[in-house]
C-alpha positions in Angstrom: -0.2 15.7 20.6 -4.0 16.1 22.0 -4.5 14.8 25.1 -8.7 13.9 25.8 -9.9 12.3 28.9 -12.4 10.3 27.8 -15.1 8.8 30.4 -17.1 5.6 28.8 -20.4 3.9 30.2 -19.9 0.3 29.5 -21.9 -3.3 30.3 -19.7 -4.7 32.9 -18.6 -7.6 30.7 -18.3 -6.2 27.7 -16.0 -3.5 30.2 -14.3 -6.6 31.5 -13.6 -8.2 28.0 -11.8 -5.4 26.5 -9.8 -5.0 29.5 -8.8 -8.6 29.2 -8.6 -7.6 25.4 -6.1 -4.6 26.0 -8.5 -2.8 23.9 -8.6 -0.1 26.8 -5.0 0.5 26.9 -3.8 3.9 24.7 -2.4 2.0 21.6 -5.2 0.0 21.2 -7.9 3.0 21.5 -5.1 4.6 18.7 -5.7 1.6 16.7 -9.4 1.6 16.6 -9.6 5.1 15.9 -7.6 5.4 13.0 -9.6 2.2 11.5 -12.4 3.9 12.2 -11.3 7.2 10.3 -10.4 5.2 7.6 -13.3 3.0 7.0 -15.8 6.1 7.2 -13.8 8.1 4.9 -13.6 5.4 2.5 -17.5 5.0 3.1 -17.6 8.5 2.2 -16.2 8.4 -1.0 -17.7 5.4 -1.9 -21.1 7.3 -1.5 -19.8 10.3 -3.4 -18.9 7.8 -6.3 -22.4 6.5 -6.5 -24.0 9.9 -6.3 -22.0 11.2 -9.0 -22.6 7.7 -11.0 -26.1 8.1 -9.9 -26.5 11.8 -11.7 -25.2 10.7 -14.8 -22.2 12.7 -14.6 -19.8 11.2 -16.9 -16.1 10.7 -15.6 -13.2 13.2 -16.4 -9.8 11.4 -17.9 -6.9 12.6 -16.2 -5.8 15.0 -19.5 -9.3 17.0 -19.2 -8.7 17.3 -15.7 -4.7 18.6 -16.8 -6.6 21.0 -19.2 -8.6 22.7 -17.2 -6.0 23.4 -14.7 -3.6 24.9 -17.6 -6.9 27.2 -18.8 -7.3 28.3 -15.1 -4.0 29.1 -14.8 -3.6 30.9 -17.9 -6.9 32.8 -16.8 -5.2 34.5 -13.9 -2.3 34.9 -15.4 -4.1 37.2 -17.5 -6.3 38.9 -15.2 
């Protein structure tokens, strides 16, 4: 486990609110972060879907993709 000291500059009340909130305990900081990883991965991929979708690239079925994967590792068996 990481431990990070983490010092934050707040407004008073919005300081005071999470307090009352328990937002500034450990668990709750846990909470938000993982949320946080989450939603900007999935915002990631999202925008990798539509920049793929925006080149034209067609999609792969999952047997192409299962096809190249056997050539490739036919290739180095062979090398």
């Amino acid at each position: 486990m990481t431990r990070l000291d983490i010092k934050l500059e707040l407004p008073d009340s919005l300081a005071d609110q999470a307090k009352e909130a328990g937002l500034l305990e450990p668990k709750a900081l846990q909470s938000m972060l993982r949320e946080a990883v989450r939603n900007r991965r999935h915002a990631r991929r999202v925008e990798a879907r539509q920049k793929i979708a925006d080149a034209g690239v067609a999609p792969i079925s999952m047997e192409d993709i299962q096809a190249e994967i056997e050539a490739d590792r036919t290739e180095r068996r062979h090398r």
